[in-house]
C-alpha positions as CSV (number, residue, x, y, z in Angstrom):
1,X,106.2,57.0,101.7
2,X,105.8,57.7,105.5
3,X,105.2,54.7,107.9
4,X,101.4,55.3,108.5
5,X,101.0,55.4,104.8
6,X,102.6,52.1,104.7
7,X,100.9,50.9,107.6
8,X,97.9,51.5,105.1
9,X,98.5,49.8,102.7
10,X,99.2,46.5,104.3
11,X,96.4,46.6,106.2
12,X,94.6,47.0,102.6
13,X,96.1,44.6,100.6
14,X,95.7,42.5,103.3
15,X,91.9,42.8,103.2
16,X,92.4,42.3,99.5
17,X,94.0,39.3,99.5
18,X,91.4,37.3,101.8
19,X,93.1,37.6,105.4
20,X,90.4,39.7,106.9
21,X,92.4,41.8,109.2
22,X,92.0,44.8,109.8
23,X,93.9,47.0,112.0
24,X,93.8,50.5,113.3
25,X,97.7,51.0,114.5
26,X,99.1,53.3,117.2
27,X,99.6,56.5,116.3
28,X,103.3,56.5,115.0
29,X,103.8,60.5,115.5
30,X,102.7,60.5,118.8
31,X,100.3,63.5,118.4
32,X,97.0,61.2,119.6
33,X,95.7,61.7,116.1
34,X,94.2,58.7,114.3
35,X,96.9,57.2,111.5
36,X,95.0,57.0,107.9
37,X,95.2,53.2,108.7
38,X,92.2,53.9,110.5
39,X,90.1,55.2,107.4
40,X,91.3,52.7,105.5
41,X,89.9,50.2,108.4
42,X,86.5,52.2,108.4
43,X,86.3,51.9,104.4
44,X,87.2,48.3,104.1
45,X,84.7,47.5,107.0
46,X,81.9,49.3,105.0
47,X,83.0,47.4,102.0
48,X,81.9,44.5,103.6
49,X,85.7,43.3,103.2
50,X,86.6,42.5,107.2
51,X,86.0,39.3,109.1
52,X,87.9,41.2,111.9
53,X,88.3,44.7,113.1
54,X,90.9,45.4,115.7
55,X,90.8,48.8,117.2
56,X,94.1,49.1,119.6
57,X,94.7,52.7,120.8
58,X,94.9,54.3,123.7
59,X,93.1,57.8,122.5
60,X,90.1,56.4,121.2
61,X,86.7,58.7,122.0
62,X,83.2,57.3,121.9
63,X,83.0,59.4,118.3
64,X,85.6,57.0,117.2
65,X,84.2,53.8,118.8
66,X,80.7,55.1,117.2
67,X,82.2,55.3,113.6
68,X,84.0,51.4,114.0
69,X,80.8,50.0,114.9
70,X,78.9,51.7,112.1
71,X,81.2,50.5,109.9
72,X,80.5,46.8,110.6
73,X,78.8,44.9,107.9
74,X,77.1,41.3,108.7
75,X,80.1,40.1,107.2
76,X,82.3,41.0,110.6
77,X,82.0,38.3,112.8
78,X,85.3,39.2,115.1
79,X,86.0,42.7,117.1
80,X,88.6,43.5,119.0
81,X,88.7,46.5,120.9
82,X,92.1,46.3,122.8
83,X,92.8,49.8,125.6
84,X,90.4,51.7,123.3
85,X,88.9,53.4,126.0
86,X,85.2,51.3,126.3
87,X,83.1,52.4,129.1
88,X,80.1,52.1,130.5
89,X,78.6,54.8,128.8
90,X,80.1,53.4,125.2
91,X,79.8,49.6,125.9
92,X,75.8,50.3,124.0
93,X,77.4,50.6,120.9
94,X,79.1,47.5,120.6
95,X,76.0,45.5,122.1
96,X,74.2,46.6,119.3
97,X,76.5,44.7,117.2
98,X,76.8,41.7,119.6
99,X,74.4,39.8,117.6
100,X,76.2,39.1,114.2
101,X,80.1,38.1,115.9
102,X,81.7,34.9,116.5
103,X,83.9,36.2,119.4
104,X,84.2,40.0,121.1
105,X,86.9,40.8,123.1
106,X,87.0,44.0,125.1
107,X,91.0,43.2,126.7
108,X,91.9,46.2,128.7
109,X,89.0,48.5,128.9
110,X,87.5,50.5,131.6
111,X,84.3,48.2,132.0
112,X,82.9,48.2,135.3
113,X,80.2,46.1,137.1
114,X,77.5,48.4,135.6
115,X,79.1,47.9,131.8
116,X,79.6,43.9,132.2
117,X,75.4,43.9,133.4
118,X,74.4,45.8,130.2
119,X,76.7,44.1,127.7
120,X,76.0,40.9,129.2
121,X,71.8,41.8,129.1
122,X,72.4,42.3,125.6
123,X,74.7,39.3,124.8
124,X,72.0,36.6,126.3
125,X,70.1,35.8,123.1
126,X,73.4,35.4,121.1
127,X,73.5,32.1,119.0
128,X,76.3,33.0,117.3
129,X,79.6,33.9,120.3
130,X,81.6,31.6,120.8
131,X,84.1,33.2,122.5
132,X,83.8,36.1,125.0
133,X,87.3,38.3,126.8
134,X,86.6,41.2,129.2
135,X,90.4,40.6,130.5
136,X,91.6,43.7,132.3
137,X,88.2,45.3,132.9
138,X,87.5,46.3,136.7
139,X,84.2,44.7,136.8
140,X,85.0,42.7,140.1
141,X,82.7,40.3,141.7
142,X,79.6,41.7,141.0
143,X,80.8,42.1,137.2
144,X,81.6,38.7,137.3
145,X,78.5,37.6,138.8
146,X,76.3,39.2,136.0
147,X,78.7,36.9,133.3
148,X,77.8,33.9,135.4
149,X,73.4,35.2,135.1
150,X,74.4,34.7,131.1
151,X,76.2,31.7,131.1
152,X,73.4,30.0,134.0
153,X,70.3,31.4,131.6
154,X,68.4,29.9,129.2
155,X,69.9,32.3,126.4
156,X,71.5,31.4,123.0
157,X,74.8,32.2,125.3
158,X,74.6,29.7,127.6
159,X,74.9,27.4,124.7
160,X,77.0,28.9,122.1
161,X,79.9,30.4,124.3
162,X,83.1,28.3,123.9
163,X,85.8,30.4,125.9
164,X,85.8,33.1,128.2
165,X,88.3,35.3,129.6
166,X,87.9,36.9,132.7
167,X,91.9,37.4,133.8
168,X,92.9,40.4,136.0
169,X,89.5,41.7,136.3
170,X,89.4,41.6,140.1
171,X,87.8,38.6,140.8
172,X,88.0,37.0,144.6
173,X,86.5,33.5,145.8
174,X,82.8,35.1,146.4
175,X,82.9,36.0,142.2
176,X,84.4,32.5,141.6
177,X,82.1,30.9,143.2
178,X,79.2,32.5,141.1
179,X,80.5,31.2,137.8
180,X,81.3,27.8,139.0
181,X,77.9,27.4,139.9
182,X,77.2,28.6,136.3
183,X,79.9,26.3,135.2
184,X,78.1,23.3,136.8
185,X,74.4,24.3,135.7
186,X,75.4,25.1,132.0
187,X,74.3,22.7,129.2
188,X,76.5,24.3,126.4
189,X,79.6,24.3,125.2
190,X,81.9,26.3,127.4
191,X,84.8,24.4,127.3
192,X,88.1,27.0,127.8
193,X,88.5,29.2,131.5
194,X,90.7,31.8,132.0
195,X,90.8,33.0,135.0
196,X,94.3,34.2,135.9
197,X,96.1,37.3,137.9
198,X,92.8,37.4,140.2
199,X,92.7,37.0,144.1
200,X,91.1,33.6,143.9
201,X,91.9,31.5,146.9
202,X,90.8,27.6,147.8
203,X,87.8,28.3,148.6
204,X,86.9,29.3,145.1
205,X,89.2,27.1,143.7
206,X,87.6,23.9,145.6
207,X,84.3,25.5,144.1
208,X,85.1,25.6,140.6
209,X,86.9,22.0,140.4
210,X,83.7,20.6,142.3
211,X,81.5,22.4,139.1
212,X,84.4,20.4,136.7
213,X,83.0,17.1,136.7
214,X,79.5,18.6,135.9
215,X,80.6,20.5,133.0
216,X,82.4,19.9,129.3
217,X,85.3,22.5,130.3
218,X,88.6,20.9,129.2
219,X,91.2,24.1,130.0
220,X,91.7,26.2,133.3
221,X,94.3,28.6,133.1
222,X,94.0,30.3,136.8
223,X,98.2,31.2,137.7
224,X,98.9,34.6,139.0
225,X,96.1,34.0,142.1
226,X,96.2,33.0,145.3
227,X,95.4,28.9,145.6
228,X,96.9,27.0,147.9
229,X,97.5,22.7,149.0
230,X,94.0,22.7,149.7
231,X,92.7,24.3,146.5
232,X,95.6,21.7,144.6
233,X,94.1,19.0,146.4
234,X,90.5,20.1,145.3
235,X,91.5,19.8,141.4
236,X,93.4,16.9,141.7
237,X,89.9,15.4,142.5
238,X,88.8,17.1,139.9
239,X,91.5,15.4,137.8
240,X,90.0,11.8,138.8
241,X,86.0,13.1,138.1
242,X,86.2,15.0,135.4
243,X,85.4,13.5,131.6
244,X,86.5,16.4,130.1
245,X,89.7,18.9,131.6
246,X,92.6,18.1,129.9
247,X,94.9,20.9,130.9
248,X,95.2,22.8,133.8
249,X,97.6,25.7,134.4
250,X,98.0,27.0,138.3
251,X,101.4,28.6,137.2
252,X,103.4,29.5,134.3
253,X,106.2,31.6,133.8
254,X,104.1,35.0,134.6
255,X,103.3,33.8,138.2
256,X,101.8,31.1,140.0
257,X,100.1,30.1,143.1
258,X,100.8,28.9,146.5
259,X,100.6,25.3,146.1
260,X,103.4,22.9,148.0
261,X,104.3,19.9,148.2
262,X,100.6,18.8,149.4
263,X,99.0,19.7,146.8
264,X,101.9,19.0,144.3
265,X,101.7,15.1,145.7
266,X,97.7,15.0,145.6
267,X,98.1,16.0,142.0
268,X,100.6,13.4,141.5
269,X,98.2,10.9,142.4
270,X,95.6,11.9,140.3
271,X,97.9,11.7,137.3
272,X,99.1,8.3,138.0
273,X,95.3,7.5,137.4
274,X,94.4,9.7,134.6
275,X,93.3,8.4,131.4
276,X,91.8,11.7,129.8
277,X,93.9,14.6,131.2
278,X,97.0,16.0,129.2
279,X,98.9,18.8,131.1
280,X,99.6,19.8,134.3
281,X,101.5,23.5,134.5
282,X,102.7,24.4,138.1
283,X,105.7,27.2,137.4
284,X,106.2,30.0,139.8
285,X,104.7,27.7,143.5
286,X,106.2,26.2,146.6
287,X,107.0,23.2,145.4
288,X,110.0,21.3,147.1
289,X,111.8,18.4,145.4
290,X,109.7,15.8,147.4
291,X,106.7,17.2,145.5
292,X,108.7,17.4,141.8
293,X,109.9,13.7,142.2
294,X,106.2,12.7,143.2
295,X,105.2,14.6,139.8
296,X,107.8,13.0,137.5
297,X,107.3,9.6,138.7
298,X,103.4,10.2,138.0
299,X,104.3,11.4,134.5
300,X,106.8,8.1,133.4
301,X,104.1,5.5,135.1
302,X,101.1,7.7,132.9
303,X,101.9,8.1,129.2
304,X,98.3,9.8,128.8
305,X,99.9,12.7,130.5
306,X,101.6,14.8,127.9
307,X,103.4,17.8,129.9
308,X,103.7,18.7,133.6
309,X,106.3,22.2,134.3
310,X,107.6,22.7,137.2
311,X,109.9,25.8,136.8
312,X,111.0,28.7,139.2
313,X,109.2,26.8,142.0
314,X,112.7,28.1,144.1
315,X,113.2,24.9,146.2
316,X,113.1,22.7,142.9
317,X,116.9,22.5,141.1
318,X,117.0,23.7,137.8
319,X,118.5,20.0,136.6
320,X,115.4,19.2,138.2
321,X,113.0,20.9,135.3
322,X,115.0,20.2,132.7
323,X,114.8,16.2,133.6
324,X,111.2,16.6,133.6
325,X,111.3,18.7,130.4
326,X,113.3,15.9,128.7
327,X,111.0,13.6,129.8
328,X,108.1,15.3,127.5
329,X,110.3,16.2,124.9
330,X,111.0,12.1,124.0
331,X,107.5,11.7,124.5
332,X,106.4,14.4,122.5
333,X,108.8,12.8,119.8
334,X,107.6,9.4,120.2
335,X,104.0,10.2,119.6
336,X,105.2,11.9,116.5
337,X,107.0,9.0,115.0
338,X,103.5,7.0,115.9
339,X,101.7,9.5,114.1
């Protein structure tokens, strides 16, 4: 039996045996053709068997993306369109759809402003999305600015969404500063923010952690931008403010900031005081080892805070991360006994 074939019959039994997945895999030849996973996919969906449809290829034409959607039965309630060619032109096909999912994500598209205007239009009055991902679509400021209309209206959205991605999608302070003023006027539930591999600088990062306070969000991932002391220094009053944020992530081991040891000892501060907030991620900055002492002192005096990383910051020593990593490790394992 040939791979696709295989590839099949997984995704079939799969179905069968309650997992709702339902995948469309690359092509395994090569030759751009769709594998007979795909039919399978399209049957099962008609059959009202999948929760989720994932389309992932790189070929796929609007015929294709027409067929998926048709497919749907009220019992899908998750699509996933990963690099499967959605445009601007297509994006009217899934809307239609928009109504009856839990979360759509459109990772890696070719969305612009135009496309993120009409899907969001369309997503407005619905009660049921809870989480939304245009990651890796060029829809820039302006594209970010109609997301922010949705999440600032009076819409079912507004108050259903949960999480949001809007990573790599070419986002500066002006777009940032749009949805944090959404951020601080919405009345749902939006409670997870990514927002990372963007050009966002202090100014919108001082925007968004001066929305914080006013909101119920409890995770900002935003590493791979452009924020600085001053931006650190905004969030670490955000920190003391908010009820809500828990963890915050302004580097991992993808990329980071800009943040020194300002901003690395403002932060400190703020977790000497926090009583809510959980985790602190800082890889891949400026930190120096005045600013990593600052942070692990903060993190023994505070046993609220659960993690704070400070690798590949290149003027921290590497015995200097792993003392820090210990550190979480035995209280990690202390909580555990407690439990």
């Amino acid at each position: 039996m040939r791979l696709r074939e295989r590839v099949g019959l997984r995704i079939e039994r799969a179905l069968r045996n309650g997992r709702a997945h339902v995948r469309h895999e690359l092509d395994c030849n090569g030759d751009g053709r769709f594998a007979p996973s795909f039919k399978v996919a399209v049957a099962a969906a008609r059959r009202g068997e999948a929760r989720v449809v994932i389309v992932a290829h790189p070929e796929t034409t609007p015929d294709h993306l027409a067929n998926v959607v048709a497919a749907l039965t009220p019992s899908t309630t998750q699509l996933v369109l990963r690099d499967a060619g959605v445009t601007d032109d297509t994006v009217h096909s899934v809307a239609r759809v928009a109504g009856q999912l839990h979360m759509l994500s459109l990772i890696h598209n070719c969305l612009t402003r135009a496309g993120a205007a009409a899907l969001c239009a369309a997503l407005k009055p619905c009660s049921l999305l809870r989480e939304l991902s245009l990651t890796k679509n060029p829809i820039a400021d302006d594209g970010v600015r109609a997301v922010a209309d949705a999440l600032a209206a009076d819409g079912a959205l507004a108050l259903s969404l949960m999480t949001l991605h809007l990573s790599g999608v070419g986002m500066t302070d002006v777009g940032f500063a749009a949805l944090a003023d959404a951020v601080a006027t919405n009345n749902g539930s939006l409670a997870n923010l990514f927002v990372s591999e963007n050009a966002i600088g202090d100014v919108g990062a001082a925007a968004i952690a001066a929305a914080l306070p006013r909101s119920r969000v409890r995770v900002v991932y935003a590493q791979g931008n452009r924020i600085g002391d001053a931006g650190a220094v905004a969030f670490a009053k955000a920190i003391d403010d908010s009820p809500y944020l828990r963890v915050l992530c302004l580097g991992d081991s993808l990329g980071g900031n800009a943040i020194g040891d300002q901003g690395a000892l403002a932060l400190a501060k703020s977790l000497h005081r926090a009583r809510t907030f959980e985790r602190l991620e800082l890889d891949h900055n400026d930190v120096s080892v005045i600013g990593a002492a600052a942070l692990k002192d903060a993190g023994k005096a505070n046993v609220c805070v659960r993690r704070v990383t400070i690798d590949y910051n290149q003027r921290v020593p590497v015995h200097v991360w792993e003392q820090l990593e210990s550190l979480w490790w035995g209280r990690r394992e202390t909580a555990m006994e407690l439990s």
